[in-house]
N, C-alpha and C positions, 0 to 999 in steps of 0.2 A: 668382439674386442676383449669384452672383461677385465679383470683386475691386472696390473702389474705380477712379477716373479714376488717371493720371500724375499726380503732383504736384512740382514742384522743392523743394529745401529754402531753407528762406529764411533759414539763418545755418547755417555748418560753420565747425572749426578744427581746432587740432593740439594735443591737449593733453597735459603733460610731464608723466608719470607715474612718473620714476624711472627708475635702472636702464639711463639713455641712453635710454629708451624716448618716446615721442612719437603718441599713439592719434589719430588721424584721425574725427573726428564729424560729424554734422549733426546738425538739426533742422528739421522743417517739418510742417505744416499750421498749429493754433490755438495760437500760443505761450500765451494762456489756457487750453488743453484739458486735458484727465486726463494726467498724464506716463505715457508706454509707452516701454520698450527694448526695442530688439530683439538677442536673442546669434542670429549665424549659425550657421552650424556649421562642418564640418571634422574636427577643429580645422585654422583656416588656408585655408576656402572664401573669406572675407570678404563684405559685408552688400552684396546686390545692390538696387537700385535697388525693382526691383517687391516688397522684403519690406513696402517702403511701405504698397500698395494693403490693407493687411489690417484700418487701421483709418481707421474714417471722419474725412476732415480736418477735419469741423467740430467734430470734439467731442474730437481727442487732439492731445495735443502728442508729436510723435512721432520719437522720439532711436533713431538709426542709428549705428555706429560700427564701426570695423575693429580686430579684436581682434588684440592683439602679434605681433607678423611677418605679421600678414595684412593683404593691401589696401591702402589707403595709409597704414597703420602704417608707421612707422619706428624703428628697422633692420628690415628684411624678411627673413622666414627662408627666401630665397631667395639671401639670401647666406652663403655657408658660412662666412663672419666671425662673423656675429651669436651673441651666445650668448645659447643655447636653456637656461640654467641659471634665468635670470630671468622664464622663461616656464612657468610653471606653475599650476596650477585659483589658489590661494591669490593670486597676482600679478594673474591677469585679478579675480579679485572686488574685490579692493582698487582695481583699475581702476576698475570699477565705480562703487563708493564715493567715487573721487578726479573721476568724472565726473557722480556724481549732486548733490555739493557743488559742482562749479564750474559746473552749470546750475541749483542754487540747488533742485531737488528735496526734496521732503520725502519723499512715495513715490511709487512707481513699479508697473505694470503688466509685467510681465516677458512676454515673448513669446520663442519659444525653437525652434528644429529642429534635429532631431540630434543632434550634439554640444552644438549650445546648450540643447538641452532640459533635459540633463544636468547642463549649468553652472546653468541659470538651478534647478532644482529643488536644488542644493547651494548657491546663493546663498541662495535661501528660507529653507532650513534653518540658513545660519548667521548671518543677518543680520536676525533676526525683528525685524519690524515699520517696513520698509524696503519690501515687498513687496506691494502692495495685491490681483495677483490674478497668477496663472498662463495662460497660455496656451501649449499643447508640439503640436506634429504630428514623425512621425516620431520618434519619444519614445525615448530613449535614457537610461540610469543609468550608466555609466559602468560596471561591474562588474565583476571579472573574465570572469564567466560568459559575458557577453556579447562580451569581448574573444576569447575563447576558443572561441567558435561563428563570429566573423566570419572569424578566422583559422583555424583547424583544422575545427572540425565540418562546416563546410560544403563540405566536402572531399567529403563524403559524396554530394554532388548537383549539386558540380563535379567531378567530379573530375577530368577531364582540364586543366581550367583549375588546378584545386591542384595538379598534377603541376609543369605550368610555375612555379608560383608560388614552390614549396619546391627548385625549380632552381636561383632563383636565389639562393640562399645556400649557403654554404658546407656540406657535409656533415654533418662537427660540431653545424651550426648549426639541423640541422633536427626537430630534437625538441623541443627548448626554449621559450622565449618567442620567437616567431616576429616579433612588431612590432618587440621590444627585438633581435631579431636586423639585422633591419631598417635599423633604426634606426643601426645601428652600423655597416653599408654606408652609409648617409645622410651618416653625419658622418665618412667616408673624405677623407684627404687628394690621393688620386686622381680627378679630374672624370670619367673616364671611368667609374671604378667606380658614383659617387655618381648619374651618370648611369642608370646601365645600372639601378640598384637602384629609382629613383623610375619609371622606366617598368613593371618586374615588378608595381611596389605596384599603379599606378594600374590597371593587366592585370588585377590581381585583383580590384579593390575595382567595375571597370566589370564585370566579368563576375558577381558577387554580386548587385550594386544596381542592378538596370535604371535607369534614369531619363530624366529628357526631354533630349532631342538636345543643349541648350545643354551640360547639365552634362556629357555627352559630350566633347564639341568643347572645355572651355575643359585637356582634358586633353591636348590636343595644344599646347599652348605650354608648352617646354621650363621656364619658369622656376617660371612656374606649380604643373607637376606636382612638381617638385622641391620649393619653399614646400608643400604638400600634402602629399605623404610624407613629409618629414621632419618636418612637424609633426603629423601625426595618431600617425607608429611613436612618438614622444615620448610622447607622453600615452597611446596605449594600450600603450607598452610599461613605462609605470610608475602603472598600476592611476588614470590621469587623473590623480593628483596629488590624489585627494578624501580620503583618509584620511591622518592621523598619520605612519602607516607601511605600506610596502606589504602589501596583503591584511588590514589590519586589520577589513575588514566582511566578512571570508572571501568565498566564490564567490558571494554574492548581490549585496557591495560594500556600502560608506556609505549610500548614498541610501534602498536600501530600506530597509536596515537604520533608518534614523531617519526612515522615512517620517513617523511619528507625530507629527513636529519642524511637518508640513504642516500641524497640526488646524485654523489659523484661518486658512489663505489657501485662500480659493477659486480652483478650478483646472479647467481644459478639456484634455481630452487626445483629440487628434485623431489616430487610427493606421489606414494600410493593412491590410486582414484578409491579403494577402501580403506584405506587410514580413517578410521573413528574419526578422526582431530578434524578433518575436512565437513564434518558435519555442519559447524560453525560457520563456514566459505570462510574462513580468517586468513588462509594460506592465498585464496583469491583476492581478496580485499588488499594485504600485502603487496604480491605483484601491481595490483593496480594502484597502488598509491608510493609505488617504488618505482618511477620512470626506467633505472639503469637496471630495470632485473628480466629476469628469462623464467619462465614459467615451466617446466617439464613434468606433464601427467600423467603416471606408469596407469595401464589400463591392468587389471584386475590385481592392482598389490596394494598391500597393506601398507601398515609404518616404517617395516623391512620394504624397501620398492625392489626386492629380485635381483636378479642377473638383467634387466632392462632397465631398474634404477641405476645399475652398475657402470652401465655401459654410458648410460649419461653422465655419470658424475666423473668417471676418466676424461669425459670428450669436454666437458667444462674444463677440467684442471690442464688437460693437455692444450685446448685454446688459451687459457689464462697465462702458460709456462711461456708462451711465443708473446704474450702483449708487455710491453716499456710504457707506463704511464709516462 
């Protein structure tokens, strides 16, 4: 089956959300088709070209967009100016919102990886009836627990890679919350520091997450890896920004906790049986406390689930493209 043809989009802008902020969108294939978003992930990867191909261009109209400091967002939090204060879960959904009204959307198909999986399932949950269906691969909740196994646990089966990792911080600094450690070399007023801190992240986060070559490689542009680390240590060093307060859905987090919030959107959850992240069973516990979801487990893939994640995630969106709630 595989992915859809290339498609150009056939209208993109800049739209003013506040905050000095300015989100970068398109759309293309059926501007009559099912409206679908897609959240990339990261936070601060930004929405590459081929997340396109996942739904068929006759039958979706199909909204792309680069979420706050990422991509051709602007201010980009690749510049140590921007502040990272106005960029928070609650800021991107309201995004959302301010972008599903100025493309005139009534509801929307949410499509979602990693990070965005996370968002797009805390969006579901608090914007009921905005949402017409779920689509997640590489399925992330946001969690402490899960924060907490990317960063420390996995220590266990790197370890020589978590040696280097908790090198580079400060002494003090290495028991603690490690991203918010982080994080706090990030927004150093020294470029050498702020440097030296986004190279240790991305050292880690490549030696954890295997993945395919591109996502390798766009880790060598300086600017890049910096927008990257300092915006993912943000969000996981303040529990995503998805509860009230931090730790308020303790170590399971928000999401799962109000999985129940899911009961009327139908959902596909496409995960690597090696994705790290499944260590936790969080993606298991998910589907089972998510009556309207589908559970799909690529046998030998990672975070990336393959050309057989692939092929699931078409066969989701092209059943979703035929269903009229």
């Amino acid at each position: 089956m595989g992915r859809y043809p290339e498609i150009e989009p056939y209208d993109h802008g800049m739209l003013d959300v506040g905050d000095g902020n300015h989100l970068y969108w398109e759309t293309s294939g059926n501007p009559r088709g099912k409206p679908a978003v897609v959240l990339h992930g990261g936070p601060g990867s930004g929405a590459g070209a081929g997340l396109r191909r996942y739904f068929d261009p006759a039958a979706y109209r199909i909204v792309l967009f680069h979420q706050r400091g990422a991509g051709r967002s602007r201010p980009s939090a690749a510049d140590p100016a921007t502040d990272m204060s106005v960029n928070t879960a609650p800021h991107l959904m309201a995004d959302l919102e301010r972008l599903r009204a100025h493309l005139g959307i009534e509801r929307w198909l949410v499509w979602g990886v990693s990070f965005g999986s996370a968002l797009g399932l805390r969006y579901a949950q608090t914007h009921p009836g905005v949402v017409s269906e779920l689509v997640l691969t590489g399925v992330a909740t946001g969690s402490p627990a899960e924060v907490g196994l990317l960063t420390r646990g996995l220590g266990r089966i790197f370890p020589e890679a978590h040696e280097r990792f908790l090198a580079g911080l400060p002494e003090d600094e290495r028991d603690g919350n490690l991203a918010a450690a982080y994080n706090r070399l990030l927004e150093s007023p020294d470029p050498e520091v702020r440097a030296r801190a986004a190279r240790e992240w991305t050292d880690w986060e490549t030696a954890i997450i295997p993945a395919p070559p591109g996502s390798v490689e766009r880790f060598r542009d300086p600017e890049f890896r910096y927008r990257f680390a300092r915006t993912v240590t943000h969000y996981w060093g303040n529990d995503h920004f998805f509860g009230d307060f931090p730790g308020d859905g303790g170590e399971e987090g928000v999401v799962l906790r109000d999985a129940h919030l899911l009961k009327d959107v139908p959902g596909t959850l496409v995960q690597g049986s090696l994705d790290l992240g499944n260590l936790l069973g969080i993606v298991w516990q998910l589907h089972h406390a998510w009556p309207g979801s589908e559970l799909v487990v690529v046998d030998d893939a990672g975070h990336d689930a393959g050309a057989v994640g692939d092929d699931a995630l078409v066969a989701a969106t092209d059943r979703y493209a035929r269903r009229r709630p």
